[in-house]
N, CA, C and O atoms as a GROMACS GRO file, in nm:
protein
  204
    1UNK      N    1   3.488   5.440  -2.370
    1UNK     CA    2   3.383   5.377  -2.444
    1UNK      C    3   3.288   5.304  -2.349
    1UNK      O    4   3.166   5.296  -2.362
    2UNK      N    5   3.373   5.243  -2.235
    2UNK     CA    6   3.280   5.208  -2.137
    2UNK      C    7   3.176   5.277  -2.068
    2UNK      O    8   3.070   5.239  -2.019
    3UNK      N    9   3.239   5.405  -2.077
    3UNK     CA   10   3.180   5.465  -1.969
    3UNK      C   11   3.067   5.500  -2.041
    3UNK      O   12   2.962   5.489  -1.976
    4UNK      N   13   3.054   5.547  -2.176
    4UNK     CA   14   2.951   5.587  -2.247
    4UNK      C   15   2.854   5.477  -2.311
    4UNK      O   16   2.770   5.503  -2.398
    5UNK      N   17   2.871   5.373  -2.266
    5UNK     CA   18   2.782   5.260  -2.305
    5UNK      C   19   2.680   5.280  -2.153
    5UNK      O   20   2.560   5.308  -2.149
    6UNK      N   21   2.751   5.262  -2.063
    6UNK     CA   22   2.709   5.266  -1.931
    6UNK      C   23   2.604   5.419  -1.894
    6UNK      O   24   2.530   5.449  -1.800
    7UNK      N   25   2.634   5.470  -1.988
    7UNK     CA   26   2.566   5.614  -1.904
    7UNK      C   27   2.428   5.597  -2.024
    7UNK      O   28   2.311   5.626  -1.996
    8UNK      N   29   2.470   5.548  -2.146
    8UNK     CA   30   2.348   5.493  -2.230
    8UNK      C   31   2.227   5.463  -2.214
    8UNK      O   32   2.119   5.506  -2.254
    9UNK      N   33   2.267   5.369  -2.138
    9UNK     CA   34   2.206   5.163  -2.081
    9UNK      C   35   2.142   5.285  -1.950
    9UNK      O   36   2.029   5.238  -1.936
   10UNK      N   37   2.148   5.376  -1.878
   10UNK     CA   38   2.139   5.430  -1.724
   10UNK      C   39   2.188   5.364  -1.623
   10UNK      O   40   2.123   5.365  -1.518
   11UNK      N   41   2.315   5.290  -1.630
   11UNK     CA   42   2.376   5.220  -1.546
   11UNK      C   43   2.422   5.327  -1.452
   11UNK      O   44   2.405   5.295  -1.334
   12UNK      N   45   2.479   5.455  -1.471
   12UNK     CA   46   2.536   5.532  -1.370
   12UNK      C   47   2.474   5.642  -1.402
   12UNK      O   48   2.519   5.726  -1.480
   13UNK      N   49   2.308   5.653  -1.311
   13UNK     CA   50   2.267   5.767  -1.312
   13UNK      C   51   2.326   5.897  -1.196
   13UNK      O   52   2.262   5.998  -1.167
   14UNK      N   53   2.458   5.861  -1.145
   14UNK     CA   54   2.464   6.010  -1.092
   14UNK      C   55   2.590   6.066  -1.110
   14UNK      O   56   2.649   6.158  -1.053
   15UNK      N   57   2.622   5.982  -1.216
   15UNK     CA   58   2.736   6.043  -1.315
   15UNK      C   59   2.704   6.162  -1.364
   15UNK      O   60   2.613   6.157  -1.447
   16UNK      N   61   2.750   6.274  -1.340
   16UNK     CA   62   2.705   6.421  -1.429
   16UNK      C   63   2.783   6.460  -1.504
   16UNK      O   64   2.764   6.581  -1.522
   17UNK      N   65   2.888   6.412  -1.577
   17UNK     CA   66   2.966   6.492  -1.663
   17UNK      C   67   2.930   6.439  -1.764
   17UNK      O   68   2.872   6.333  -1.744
   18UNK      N   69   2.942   6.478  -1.902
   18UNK     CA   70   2.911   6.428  -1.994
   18UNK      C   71   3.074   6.319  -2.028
   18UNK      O   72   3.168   6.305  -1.950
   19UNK      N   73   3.056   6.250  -2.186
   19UNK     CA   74   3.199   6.198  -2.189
   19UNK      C   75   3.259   6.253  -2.228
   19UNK      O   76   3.377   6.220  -2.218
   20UNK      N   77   3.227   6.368  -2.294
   20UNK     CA   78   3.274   6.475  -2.376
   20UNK      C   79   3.395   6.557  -2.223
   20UNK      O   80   3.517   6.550  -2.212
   21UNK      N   81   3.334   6.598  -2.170
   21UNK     CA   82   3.373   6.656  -2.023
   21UNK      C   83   3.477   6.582  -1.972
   21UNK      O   84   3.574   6.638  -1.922
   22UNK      N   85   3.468   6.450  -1.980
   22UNK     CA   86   3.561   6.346  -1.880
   22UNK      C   87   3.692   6.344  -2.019
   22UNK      O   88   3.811   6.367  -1.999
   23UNK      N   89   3.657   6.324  -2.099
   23UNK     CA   90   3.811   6.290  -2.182
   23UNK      C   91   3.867   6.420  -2.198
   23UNK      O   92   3.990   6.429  -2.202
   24UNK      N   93   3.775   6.550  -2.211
   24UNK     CA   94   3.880   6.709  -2.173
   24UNK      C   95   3.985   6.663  -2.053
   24UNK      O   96   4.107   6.656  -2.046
   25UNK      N   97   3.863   6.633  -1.952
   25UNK     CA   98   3.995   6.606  -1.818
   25UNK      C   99   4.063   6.554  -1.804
   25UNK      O  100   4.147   6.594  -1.723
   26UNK      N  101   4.086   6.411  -1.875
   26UNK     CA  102   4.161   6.310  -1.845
   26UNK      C  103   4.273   6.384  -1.940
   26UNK      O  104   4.391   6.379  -1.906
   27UNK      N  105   4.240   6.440  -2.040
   27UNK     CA  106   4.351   6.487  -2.115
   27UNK      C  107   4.457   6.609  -2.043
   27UNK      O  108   4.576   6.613  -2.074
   28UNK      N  109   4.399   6.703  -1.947
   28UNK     CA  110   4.401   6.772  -1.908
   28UNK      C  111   4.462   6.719  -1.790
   28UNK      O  112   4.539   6.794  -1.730
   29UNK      N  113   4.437   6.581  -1.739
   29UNK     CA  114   4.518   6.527  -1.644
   29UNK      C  115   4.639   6.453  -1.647
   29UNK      O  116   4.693   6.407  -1.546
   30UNK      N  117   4.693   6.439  -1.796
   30UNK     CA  118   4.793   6.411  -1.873
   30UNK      C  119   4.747   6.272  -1.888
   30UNK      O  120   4.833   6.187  -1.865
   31UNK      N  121   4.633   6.231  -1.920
   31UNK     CA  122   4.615   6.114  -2.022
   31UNK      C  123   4.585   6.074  -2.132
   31UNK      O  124   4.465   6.077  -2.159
   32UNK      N  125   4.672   6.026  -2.230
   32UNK     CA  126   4.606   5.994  -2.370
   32UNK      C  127   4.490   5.917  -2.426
   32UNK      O  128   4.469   5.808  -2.373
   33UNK      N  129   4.454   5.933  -2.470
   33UNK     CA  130   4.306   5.866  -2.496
   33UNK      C  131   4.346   5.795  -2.649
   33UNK      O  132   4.359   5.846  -2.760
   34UNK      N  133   4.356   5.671  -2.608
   34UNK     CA  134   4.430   5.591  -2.731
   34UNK      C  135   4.263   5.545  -2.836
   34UNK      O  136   4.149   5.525  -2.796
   35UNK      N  137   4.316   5.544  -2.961
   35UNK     CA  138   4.207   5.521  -3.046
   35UNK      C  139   4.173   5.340  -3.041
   35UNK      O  140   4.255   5.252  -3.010
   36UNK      N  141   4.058   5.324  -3.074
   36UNK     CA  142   4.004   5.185  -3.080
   36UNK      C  143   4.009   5.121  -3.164
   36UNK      O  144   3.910   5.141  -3.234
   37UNK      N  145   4.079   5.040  -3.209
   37UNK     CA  146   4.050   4.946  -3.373
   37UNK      C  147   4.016   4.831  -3.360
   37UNK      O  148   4.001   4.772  -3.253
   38UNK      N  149   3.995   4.774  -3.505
   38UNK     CA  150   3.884   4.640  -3.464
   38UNK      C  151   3.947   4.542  -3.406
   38UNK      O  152   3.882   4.463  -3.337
   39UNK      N  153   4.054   4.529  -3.418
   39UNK     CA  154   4.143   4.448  -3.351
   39UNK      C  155   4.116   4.412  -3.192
   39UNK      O  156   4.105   4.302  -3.139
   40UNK      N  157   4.110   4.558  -3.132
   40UNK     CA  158   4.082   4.650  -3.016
   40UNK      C  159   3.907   4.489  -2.942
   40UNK      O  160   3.887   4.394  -2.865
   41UNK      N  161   3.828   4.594  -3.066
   41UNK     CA  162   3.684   4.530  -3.041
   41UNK      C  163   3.633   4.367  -3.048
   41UNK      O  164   3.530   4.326  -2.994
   42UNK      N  165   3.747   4.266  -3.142
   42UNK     CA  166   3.746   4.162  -3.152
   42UNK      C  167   3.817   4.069  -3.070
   42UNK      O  168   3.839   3.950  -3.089
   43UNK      N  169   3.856   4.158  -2.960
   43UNK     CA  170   3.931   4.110  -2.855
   43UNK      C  171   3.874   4.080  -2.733
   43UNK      O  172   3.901   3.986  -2.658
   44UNK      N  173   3.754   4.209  -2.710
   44UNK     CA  174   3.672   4.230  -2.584
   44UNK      C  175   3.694   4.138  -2.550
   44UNK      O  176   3.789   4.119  -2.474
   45UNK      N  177   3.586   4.004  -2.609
   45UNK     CA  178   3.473   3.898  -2.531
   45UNK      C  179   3.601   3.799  -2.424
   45UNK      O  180   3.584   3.720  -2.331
   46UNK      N  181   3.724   3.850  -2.490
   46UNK     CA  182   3.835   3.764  -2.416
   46UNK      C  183   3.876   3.825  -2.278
   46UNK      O  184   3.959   3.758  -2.216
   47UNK      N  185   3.836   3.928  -2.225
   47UNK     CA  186   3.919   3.991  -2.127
   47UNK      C  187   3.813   3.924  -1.994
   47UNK      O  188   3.692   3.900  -1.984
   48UNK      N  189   3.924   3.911  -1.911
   48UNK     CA  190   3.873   3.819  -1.817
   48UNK      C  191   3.771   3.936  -1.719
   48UNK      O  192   3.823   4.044  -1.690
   49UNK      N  193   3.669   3.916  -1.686
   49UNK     CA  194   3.628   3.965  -1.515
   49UNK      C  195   3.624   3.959  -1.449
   49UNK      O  196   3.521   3.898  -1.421
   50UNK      N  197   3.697   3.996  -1.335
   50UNK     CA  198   3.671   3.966  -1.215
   50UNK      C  199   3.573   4.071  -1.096
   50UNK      O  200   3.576   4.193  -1.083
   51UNK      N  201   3.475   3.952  -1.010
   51UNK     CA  202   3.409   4.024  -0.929
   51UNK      C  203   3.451   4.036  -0.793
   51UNK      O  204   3.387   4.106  -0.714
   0.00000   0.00000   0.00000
């Protein structure tokens, strides 16, 4: 979801795959792609960043 906010916004213009493309692979690389719930989204603003 990040990544597709980011390619949105043109934060990573030399990203060429679509997201469509990247979650085939990741699946394909044996990763699950867990679903988002609001729970999920009402949590964001809490996750710490570090730079």
């Amino acid at each position: 979801m990040e990544i597709a906010v980011k390619l949105k916004i043109g934060k990573l213009p030399f990203f060429k795959v679509s997201v469509d493309e990247l979650m085939q692979q990741a699946v394909l690389d044996g990763f699950r792609i867990l679903p988002v719930a609001n729970e999920h989204i009402a949590a964001y603003p809490t996750i710490p960043l570090y730079e």
